[in-house]
One Martini backbone bead per residue (centre of mass of N, CA, C, O) as a GRO file, in nm:
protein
  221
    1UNK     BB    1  -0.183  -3.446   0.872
    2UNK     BB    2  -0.184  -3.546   0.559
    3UNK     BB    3  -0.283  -3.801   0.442
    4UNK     BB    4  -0.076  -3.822   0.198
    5UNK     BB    5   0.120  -3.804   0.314
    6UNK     BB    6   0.137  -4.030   0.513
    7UNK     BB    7   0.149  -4.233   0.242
    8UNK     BB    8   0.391  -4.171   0.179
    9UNK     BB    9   0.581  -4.234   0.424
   10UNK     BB   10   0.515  -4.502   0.416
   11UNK     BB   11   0.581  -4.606   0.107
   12UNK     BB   12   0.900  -4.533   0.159
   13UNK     BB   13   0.921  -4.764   0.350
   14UNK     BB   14   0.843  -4.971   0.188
   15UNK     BB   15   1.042  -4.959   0.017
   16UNK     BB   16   1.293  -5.011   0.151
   17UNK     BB   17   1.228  -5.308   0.219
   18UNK     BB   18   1.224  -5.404  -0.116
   19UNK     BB   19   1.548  -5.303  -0.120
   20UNK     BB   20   1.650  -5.510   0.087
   21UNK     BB   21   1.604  -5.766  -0.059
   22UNK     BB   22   1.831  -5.768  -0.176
   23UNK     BB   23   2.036  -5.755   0.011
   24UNK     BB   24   1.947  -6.012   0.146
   25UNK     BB   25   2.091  -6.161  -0.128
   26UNK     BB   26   2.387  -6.059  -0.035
   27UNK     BB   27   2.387  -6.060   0.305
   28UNK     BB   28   2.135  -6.133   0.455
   29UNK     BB   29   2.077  -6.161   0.776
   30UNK     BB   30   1.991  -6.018   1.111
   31UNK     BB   31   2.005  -5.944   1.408
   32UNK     BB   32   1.782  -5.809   1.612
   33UNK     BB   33   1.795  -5.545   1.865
   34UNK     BB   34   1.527  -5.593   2.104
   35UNK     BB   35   1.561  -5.800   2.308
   36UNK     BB   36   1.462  -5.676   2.620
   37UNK     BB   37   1.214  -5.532   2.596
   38UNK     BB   38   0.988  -5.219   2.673
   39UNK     BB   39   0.640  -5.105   2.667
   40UNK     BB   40   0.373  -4.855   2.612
   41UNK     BB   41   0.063  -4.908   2.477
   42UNK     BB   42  -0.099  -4.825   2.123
   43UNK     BB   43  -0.316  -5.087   1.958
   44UNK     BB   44  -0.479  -5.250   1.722
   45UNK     BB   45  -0.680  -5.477   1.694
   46UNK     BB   46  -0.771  -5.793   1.569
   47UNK     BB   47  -0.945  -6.049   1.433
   48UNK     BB   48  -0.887  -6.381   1.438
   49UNK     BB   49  -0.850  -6.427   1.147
   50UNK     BB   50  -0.638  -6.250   1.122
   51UNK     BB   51  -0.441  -6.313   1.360
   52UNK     BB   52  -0.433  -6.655   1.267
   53UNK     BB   53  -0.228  -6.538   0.980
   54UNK     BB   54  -0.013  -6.438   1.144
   55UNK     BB   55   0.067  -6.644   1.354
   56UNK     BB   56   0.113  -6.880   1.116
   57UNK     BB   57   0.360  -6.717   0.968
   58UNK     BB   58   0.553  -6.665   1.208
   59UNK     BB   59   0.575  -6.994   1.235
   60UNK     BB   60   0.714  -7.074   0.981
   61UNK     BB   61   0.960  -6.896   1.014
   62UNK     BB   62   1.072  -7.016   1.225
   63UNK     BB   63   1.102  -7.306   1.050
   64UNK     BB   64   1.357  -7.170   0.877
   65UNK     BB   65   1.437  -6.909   1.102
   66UNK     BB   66   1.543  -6.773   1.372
   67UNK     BB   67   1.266  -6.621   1.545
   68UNK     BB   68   1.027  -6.416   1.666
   69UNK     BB   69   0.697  -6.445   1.767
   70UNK     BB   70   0.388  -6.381   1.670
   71UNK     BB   71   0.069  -6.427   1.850
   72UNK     BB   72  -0.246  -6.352   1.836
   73UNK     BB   73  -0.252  -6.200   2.121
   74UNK     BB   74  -0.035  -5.992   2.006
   75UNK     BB   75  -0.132  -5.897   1.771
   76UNK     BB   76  -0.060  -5.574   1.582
   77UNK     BB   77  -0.125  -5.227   1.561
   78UNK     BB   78  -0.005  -4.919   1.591
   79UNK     BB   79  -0.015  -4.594   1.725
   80UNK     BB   80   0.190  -4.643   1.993
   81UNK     BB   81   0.465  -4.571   2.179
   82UNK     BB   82   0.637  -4.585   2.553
   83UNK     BB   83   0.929  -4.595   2.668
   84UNK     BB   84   1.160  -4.775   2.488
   85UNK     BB   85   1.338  -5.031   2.725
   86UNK     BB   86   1.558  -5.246   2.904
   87UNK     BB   87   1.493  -5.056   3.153
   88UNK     BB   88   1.206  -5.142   3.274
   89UNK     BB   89   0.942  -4.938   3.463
   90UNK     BB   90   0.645  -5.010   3.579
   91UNK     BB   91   0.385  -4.709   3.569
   92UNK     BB   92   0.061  -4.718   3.623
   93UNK     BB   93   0.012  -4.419   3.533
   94UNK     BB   94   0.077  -4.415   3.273
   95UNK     BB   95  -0.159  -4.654   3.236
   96UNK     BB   96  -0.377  -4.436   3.331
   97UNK     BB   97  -0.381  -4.220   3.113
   98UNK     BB   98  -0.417  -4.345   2.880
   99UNK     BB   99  -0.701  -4.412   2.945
  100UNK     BB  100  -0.794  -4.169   2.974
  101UNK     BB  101  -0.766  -4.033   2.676
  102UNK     BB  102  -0.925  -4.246   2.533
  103UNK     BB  103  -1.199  -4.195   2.697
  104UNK     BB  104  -1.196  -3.896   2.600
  105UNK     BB  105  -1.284  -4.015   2.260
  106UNK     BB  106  -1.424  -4.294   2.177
  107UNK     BB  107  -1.643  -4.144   2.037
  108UNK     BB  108  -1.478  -4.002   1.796
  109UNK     BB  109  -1.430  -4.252   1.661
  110UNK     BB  110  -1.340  -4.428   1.378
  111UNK     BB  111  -1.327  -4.633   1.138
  112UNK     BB  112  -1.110  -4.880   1.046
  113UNK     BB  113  -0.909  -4.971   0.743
  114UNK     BB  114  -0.720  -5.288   0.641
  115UNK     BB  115  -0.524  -5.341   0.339
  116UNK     BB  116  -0.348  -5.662   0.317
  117UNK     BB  117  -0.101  -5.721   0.011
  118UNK     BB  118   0.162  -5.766   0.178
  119UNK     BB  119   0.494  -5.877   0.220
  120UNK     BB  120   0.778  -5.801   0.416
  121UNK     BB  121   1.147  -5.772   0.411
  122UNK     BB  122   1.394  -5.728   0.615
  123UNK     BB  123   1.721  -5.797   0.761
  124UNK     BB  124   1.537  -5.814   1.056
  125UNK     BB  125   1.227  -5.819   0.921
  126UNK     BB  126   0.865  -5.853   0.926
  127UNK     BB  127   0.570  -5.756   0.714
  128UNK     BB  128   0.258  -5.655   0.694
  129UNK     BB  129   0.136  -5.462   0.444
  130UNK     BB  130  -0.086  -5.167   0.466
  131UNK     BB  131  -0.402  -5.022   0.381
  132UNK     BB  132  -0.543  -4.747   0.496
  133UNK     BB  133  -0.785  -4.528   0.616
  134UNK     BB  134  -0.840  -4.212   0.721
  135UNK     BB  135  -0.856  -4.317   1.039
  136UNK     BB  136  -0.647  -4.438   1.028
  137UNK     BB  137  -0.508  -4.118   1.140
  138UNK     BB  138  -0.707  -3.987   1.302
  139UNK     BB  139  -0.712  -4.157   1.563
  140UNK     BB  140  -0.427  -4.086   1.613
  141UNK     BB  141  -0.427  -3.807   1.651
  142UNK     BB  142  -0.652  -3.812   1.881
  143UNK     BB  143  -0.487  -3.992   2.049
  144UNK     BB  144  -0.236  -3.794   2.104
  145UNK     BB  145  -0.386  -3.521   2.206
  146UNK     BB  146  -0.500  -3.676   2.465
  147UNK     BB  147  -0.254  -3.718   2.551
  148UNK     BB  148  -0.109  -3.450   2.591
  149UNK     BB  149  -0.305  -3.351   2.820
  150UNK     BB  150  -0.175  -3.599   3.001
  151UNK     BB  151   0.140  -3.539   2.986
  152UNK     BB  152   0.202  -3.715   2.679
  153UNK     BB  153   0.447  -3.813   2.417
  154UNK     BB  154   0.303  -3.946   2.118
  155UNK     BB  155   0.359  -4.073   1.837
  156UNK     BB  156   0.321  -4.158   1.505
  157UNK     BB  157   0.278  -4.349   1.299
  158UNK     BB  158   0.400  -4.481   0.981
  159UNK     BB  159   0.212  -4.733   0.982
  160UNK     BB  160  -0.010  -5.009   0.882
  161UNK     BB  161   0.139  -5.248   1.014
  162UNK     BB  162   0.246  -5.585   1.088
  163UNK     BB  163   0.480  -5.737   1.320
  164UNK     BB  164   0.573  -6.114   1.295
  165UNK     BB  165   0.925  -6.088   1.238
  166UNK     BB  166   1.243  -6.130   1.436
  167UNK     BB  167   1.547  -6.165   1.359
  168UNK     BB  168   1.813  -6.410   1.558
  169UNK     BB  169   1.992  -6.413   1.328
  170UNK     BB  170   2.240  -6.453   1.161
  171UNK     BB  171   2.259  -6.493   0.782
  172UNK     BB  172   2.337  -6.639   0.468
  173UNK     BB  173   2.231  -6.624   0.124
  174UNK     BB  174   2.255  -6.955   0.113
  175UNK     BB  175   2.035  -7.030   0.370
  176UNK     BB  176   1.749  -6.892   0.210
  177UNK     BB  177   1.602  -7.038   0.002
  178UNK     BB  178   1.318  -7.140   0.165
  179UNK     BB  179   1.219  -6.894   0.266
  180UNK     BB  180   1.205  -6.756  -0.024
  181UNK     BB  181   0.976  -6.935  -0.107
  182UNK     BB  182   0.784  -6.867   0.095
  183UNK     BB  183   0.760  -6.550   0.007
  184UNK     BB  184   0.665  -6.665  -0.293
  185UNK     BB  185   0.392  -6.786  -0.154
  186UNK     BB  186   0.243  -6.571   0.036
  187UNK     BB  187  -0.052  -6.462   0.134
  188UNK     BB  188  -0.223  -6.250   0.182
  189UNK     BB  189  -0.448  -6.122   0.407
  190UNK     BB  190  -0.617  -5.844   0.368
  191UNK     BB  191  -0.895  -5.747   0.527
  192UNK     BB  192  -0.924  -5.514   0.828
  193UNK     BB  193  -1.114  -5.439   1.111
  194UNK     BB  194  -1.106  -5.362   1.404
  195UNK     BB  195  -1.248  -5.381   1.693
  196UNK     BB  196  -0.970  -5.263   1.908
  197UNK     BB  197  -0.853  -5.065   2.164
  198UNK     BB  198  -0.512  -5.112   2.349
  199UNK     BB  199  -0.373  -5.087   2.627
  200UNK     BB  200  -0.001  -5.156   2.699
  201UNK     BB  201   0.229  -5.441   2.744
  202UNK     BB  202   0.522  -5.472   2.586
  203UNK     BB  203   0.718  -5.787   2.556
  204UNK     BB  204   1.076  -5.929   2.429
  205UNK     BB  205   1.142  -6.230   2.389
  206UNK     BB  206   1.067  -6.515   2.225
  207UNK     BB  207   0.812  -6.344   2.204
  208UNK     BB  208   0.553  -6.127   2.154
  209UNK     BB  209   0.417  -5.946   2.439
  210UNK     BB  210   0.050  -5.833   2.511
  211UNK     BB  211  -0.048  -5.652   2.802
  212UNK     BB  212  -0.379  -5.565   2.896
  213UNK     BB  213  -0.530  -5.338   3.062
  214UNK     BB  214  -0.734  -5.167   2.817
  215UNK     BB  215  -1.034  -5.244   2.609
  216UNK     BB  216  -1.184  -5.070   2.349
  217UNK     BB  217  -1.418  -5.064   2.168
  218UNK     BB  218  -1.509  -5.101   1.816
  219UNK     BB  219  -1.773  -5.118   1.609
  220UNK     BB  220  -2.056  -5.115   1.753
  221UNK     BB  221  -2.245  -5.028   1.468
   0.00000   0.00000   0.00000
């Protein structure tokens, strides 16, 4: 895929994310329907400012309105997922192949840098909205790449986005006051350059939750 594809399609979903937000305003919030999810990640990790800003963020709207919480440890922006179903049954191997595919490319990953300049939410969810630089969509095609060779079919991120919370009740326009204040105070996040990327196991209860395998560092140099 050409970069500029990328982000022309990233940025389609950020505008109806936008779009959302009127409706948000006429119609309310819905319950996410992903509770007693779980899948097999490759992910992504930021550095503790980064995520302390994530996990912060979240933990306000919790206490504005019944949301799923993302804690730092968990912070994360994907590059795939795989398997994703409420009937989860864990196969080491298949987190043994993933390992696999990584480390057999580590060498050619390059720096991802990405630019979260503002917060979005639709009706059930909420993500900080990222600009990211041509590697995170190559390390990305690499990392598909590599799967493929060990006989697994991995999507392609749709952006670089990291999502913060999940709305846990249906709430009607008139009960989100508060919500849309705290939305027009806050601060974006800023830039970000990933750490490390984690291959493991993500599973949503009352917040989400990433148990991680394996974690390759990145930008040794």
């Amino acid at each position: 895929m050409e970069f500029q594809e990328f982000l022309t399609k990233q940025e389609e979903v950020y505008q109806n994310f936008k779009n959302s937000e009127e409706t948000v305003r006429k119609e309310g919030i819905k319950a996410h329907d992903s509770k007693g999810e779980s899948a097999y990640f490759i992910a992504f990790r930021h550095l503790p400012e980064i995520a302390e800003k994530v996990e912060e963020f979240s933990l306000r709207i919790a206490r504005e309105l019944p949301s799923l919480t993302y804690m730092k440890e968990a912070v994360h922006t994907t590059i795939s997922d795989y398997n994703v179903r409420k009937d989860f049954t864990l196969n080491p191997d298949i987190l043994r192949k993933l390992s696999t595919a990584v480390y057999s490319i580590r060498e050619e990953l390059s720096r991802v840098s990405i630019d979260y300049t503002k917060w979005l939410y639709n009706q059930d969810t909420l993500i900080a909205a990222g600009m990211p630089n041509e590697s995170f969509l190559r390390n990305s095609e690499i990392i598909r790449d590599a799967a493929v060779a060990e006989g697994l079919e991995l999507r392609l991120p749709w952006g670089a986005h990291i999502t913060t919370a999940r709305f846990e009740e249906s709430l009607s326009p008139d009960s989100l006051s508060d919500f849309y204040k705290l939305m027009q105070e806050a601060v974006p996040i800023g830039n970000s350059i990933p750490f490390a990327i984690d291959i493991g196991v993500g599973h949503i209860t009352e917040e989400f939750e990433l148990n991680t395998y394996e974690r390759f560092q990145l930008n040794k140099s």
